[in-house]
C-alpha positions in Angstrom: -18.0 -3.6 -11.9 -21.9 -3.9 -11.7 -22.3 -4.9 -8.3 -25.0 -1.9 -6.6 -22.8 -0.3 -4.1 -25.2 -1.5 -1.3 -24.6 -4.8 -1.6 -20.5 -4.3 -0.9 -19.1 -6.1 1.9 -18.6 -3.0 3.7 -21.6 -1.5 2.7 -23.1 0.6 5.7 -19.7 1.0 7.0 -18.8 4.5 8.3 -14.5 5.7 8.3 -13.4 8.9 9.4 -9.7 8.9 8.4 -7.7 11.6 10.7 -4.6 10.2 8.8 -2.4 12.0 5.4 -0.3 11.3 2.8 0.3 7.4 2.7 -0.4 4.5 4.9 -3.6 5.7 6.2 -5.0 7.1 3.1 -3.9 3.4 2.0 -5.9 2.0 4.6 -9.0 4.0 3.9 -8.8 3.6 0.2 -9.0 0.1 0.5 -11.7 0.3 2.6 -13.9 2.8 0.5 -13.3 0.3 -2.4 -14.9 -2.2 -0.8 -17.9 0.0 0.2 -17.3 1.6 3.3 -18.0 5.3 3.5 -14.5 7.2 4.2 -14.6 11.0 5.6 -11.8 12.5 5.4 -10.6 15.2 7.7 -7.8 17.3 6.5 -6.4 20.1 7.6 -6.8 23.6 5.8 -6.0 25.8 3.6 -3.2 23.1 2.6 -4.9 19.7 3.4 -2.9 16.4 3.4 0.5 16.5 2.5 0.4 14.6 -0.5 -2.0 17.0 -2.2 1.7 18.9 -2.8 3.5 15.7 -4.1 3.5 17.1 -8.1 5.7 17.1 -10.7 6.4 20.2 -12.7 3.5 20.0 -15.2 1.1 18.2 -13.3 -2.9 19.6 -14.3 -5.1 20.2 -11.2 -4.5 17.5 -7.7 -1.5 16.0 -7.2 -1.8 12.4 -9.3 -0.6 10.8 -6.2 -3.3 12.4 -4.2 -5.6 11.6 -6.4 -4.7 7.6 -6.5 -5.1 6.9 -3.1 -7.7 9.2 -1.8 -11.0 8.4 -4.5 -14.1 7.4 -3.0 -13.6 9.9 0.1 -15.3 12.6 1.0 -12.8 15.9 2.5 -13.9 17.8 5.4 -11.7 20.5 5.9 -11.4 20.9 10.5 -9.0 22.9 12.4 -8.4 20.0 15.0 -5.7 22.8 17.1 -9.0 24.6 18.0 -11.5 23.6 20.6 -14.6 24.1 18.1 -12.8 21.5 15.6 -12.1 19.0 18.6 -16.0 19.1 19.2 -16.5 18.6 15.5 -14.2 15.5 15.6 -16.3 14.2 18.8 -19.5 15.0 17.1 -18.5 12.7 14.1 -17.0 10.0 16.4 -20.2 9.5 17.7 -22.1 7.9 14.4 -19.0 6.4 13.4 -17.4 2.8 13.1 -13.9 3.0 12.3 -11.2 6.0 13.0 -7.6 5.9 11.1 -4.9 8.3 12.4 -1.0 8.5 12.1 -0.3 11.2 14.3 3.0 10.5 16.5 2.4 8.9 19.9 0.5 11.9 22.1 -0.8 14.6 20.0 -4.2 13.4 19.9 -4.2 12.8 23.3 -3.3 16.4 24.0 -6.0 17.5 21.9 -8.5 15.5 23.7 -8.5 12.7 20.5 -6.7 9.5 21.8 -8.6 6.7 21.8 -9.2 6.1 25.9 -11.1 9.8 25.3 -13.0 8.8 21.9 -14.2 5.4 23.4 -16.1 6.9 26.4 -17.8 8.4 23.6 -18.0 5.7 20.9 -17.8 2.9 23.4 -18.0 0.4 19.9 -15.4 2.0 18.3 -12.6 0.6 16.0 -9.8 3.0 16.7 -6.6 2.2 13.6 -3.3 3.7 14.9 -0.4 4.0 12.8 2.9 5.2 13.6 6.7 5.2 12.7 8.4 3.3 15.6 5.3 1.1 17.3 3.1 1.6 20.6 6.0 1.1 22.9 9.6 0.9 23.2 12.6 3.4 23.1 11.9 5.0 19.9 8.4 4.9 19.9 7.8 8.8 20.0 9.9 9.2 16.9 7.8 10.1 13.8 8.1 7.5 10.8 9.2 7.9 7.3 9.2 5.0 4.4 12.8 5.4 3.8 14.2 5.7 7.3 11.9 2.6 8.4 13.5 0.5 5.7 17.3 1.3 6.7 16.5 0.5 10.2 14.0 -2.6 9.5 16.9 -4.1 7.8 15.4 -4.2 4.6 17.7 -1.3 2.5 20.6 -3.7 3.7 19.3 -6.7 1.7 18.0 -4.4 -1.2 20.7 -3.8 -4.2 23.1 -5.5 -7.1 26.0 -7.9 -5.5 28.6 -5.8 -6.0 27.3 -2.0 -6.2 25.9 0.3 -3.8 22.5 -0.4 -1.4 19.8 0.7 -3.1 16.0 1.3 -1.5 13.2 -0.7 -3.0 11.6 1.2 -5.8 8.0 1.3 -4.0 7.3 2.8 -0.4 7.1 -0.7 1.2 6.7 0.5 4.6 3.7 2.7 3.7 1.8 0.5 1.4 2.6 -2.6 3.9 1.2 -0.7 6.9 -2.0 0.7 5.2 -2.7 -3.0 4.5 -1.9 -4.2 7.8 -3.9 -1.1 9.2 -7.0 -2.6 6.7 -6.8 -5.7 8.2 -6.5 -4.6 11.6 -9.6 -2.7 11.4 -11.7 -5.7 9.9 -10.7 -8.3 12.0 -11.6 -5.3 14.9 -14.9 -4.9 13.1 -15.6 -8.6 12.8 -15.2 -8.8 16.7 -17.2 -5.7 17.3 -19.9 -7.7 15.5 -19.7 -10.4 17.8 -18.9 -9.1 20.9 -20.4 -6.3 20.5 -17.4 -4.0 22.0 -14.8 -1.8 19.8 -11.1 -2.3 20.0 -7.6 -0.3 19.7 -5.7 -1.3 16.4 -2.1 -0.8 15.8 0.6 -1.0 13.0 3.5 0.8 12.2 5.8 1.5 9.3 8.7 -0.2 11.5 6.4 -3.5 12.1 5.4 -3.0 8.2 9.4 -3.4 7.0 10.1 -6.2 9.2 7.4 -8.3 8.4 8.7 -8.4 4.6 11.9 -9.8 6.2 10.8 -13.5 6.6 13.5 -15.5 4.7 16.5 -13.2 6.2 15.4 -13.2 9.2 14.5 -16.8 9.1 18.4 -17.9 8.6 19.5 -15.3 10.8 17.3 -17.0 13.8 18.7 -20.2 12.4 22.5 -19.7 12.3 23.5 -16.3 12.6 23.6 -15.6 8.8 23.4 -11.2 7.7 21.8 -11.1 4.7 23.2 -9.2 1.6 22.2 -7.3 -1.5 21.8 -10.5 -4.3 20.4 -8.1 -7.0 17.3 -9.5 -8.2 18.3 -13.5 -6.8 16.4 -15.3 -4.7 18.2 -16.2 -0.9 17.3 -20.1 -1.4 17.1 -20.8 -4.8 18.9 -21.0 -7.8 18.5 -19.6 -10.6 15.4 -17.7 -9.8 16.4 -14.3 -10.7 16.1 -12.1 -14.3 18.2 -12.3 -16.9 19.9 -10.3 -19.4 18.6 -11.9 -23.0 19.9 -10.8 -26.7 17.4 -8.1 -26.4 15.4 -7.2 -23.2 15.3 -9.3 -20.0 13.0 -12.5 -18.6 12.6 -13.5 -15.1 13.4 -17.1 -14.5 12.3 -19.4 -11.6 13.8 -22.6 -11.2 12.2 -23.0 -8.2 12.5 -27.4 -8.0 14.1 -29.8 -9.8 11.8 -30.7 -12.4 12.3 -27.0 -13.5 15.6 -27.2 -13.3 16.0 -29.7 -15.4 13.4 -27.7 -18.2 15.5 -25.2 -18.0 18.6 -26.9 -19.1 16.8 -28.6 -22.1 15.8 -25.8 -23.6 18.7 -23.6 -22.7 20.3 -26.6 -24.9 22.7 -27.7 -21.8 21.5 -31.1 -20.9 24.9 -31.8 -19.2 24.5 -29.6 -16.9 22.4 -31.9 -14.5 25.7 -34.0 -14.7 27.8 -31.3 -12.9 28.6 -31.7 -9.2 27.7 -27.8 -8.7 24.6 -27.7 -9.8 23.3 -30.9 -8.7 21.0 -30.1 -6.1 19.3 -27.0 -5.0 21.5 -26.8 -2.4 24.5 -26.9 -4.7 23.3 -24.5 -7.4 22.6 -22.1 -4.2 26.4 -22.4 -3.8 27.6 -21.6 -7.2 24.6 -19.3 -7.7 26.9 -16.5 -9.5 28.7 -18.9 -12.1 25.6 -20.5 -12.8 24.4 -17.0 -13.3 27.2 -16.0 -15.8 26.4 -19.4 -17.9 22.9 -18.9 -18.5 23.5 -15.4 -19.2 25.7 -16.7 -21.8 23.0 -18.4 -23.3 19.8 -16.5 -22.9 22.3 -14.4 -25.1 21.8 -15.8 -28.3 17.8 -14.6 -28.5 15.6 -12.0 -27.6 13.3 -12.1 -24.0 10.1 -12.9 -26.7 11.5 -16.1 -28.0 13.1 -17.4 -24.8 9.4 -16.8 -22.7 7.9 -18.8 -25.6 10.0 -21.4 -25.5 9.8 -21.8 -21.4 6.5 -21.0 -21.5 6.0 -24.2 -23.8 8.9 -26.8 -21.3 6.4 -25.4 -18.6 9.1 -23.3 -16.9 8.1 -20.1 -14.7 8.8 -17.0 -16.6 7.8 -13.6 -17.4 9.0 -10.3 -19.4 10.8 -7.5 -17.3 8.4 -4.9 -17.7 8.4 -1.5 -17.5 5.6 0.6 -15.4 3.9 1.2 -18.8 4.3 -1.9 -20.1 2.7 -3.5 -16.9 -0.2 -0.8 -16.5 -1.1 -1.5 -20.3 -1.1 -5.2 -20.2 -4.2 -6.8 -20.9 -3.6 -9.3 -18.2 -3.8 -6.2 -15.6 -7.1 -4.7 -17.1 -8.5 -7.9 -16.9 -7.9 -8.4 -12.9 -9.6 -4.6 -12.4 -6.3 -3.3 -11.8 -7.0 -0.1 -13.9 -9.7 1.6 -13.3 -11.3 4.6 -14.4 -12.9 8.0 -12.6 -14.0 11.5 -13.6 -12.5 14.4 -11.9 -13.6 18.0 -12.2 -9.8 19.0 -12.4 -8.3 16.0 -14.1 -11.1 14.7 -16.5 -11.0 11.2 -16.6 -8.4 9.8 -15.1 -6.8 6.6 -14.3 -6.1 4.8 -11.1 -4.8 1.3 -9.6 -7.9 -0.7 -8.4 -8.6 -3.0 -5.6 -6.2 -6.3 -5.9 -9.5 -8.1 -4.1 -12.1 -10.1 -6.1 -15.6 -10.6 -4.7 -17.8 -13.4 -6.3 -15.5 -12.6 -9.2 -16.0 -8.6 -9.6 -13.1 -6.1 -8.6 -15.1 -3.1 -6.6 -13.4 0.2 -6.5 -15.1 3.7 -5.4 -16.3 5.3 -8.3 -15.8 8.9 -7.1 -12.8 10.8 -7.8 -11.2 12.1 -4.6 -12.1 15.8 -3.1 -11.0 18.9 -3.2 -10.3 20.0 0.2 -13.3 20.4 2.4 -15.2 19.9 -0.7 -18.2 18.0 1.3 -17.6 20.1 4.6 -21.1 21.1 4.3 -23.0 18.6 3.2 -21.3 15.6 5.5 -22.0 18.5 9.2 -25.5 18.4 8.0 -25.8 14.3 7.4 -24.4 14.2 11.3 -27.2 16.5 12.6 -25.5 20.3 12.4 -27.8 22.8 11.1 -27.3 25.6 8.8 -26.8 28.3 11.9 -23.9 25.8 13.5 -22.2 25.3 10.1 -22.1 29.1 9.7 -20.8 29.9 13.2 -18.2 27.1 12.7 -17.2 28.4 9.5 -17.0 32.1 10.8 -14.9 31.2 13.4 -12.3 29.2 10.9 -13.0 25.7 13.0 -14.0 24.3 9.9 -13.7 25.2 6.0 -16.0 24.8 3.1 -14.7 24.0 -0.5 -14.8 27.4 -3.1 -14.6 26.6 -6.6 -14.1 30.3 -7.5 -11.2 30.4 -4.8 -9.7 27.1 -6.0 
């Protein structure tokens, strides 16, 4: 990436993220890696959760820390004391954009909610993200990935046909409701720019797993249908699925029937076409497991490499089932900027997951590894006007908390 920093599309943009562990931190490492300045208030001596999310083994921060918090800067506040609520409102002041995930109330209580931060930052983008949604029955309940996909719906879809439910591998609540929080607060931004005036934006993890259910929930609106688990098969086409091959496994899409008909061809089955079954789209949805068993059956005879060649060349959708490594080494995702690179005084140099945004055909990411906790305390109270004898007093009276490399 050679673009200068300054000339980022968010270039000039101030964050303070009052939010931990995934969604927020999500939200604000998307935005830092498209230039915005992110300052990151944690909480101390322990700091956001997901600084603790290690493996036995793990050197230095957390790698999961460390992949969605680069590009930030930590300042370490005690928010439960007055002092630390007048740092927050300092801050406010001389920013654009505020993230937070708290559950519905507590900043309120600590003189933080938005109505309170607007009469002081009347152009201020306020990002709220919670478990449950700004109103409603549940919506004081706090909000956990896993929970929010069993009661989104989306666990009960997730799975093999005839085994057990199984949760999708990723956090799809969290990730979904980081980038709907990102998006949120730009559109907000964009109509700050015009109008002039900030805005209240909400998401939540519950909002985030429903939106993923689009095809479900588009026959269930049509006819009444529940969804179930279809392994990795699609809910209106067929085959469009992976397969088991003589060594390894491809994913196949057979999304029309032009591709349909490749498929057969070089599967060797011609007559297929001919069957009643497998006719139409409609049909092949019908008899989607026995036309799974036959092409099982013949993606048997050869290895994944020789049947992606071979659909590659018929011009039929398909791809290798990779593993994490295998997709992180690929040269295909080094090209796109989806590894990237950063120093860290703990870690060395270590590797991340970039920004899955092109501008004018470069992949930005912040360069800077992410903080130790309060590790710009300090330096980001003196950018926002505190002077040395205020800093002091703050830190004396434990409102706030400066990194120490010799304490760790």
């Amino acid at each position: 990436m050679t673009t200068n920093p300054k000339d980022l599309p968010l270039a000039g943009v101030r964050v303070l993220e009052l939010s931990q562990i995934m969604a927020g931190p999500i939200c604000g490492l998307m935005l830092a890696d498209m230039g915005a300045e992110v300052i990151k208030i944690e909480k101390f001596p322990a700091g956001d959760d997901s600084r603790g999310y290690a493996r036995p083994g793990d050197p230095g921060l957390a790698p999961s820390f460390l992949m969605l918090n680069r590009g930030k800067r930590s300042v370490a506040v005690d928010i439960r004391q007055p002092a630390g609520q007048a740092v927050i409102r300092r801050l406010v002041g001389n920013c654009d954009i505020v993230t937070e995930n708290y559950r519905r109330g507590k900043l309120e209580a600590l003189g933080l909610g938005y109505e309170q931060l607007r009469a002081i930052n009347p152009q201020l983008v306020y990002c709220s993200i919670t478990g449950y949604g700004p109103n409603g029955p549940l919506s004081d309940k706090g909000g956990f990935d896993l929970v929010l996909q069993a009661f989104s719906g989306l666990i009960s879809v997730t799975g093999s046909i005839d085994g057990e439910l199984a949760k999708p591998g990723n956090s799809v609540a969290d990730i979904n409701a980081g980038i709907l929080a990102a998006m949120g607060c730009l559109a907000a931004y964009i109509k700050r720019l015009r109008t002039g005036q900030g805005a209240k934006v909400e998401t939540s993890l519950l909002q985030a797993s429903l939106q993923q259910m689009y095809w479900f929930a588009a026959a269930y609106f049509s006819d009444g249908s529940i969804a179930k688990p279809m392994g990795t098969a699609h809910p209106l086409i067929a085959p469009y699925q992976t397969f088991r091959c003589g060594e390894g496994a491809i994913a196949l899409g057979g999304g029309n029937q032009a591709n349909w008909q490749r498929i057969t061809e070089v599967l060797g089955h011609p007559e297929w076409l001919q069957e009643a079954r497998f006719r139409t789209g409609r049909d092949r949805l019908g008899a989607q497991r026995a036309l799974e068993a036959m092409i099982t059956e013949a993606l048997a005879a050869h290895s994944a490499a020789y049947w992606i060649e071979r659909f590659d060349q018929a011009g039929v959708p398909v791809g290798p089932v990779h593993d994490v490594g295998q997709a992180l080494e690929h040269a295909q995702s080094r090209a796109i900027g989806m590894v990237v690179e950063v120093d860290h005084a703990e870690g060395g140099r270590t590797r991340s997951l970039g920004l899955p945004i092109h501008f004018d055909g470069e992949a930005p990411f912040a360069r800077s590894a992410a903080p130790r906790i309060g590790e710009q305390t300090r330096e980001v109270l003196a950018e926002f006007g505190f002077d040395a004898g205020e800093i002091a007093a703050l830190e004396a009276a434990r409102a706030v908390c400066q990194y120490q490399p010799e304490a760790g």
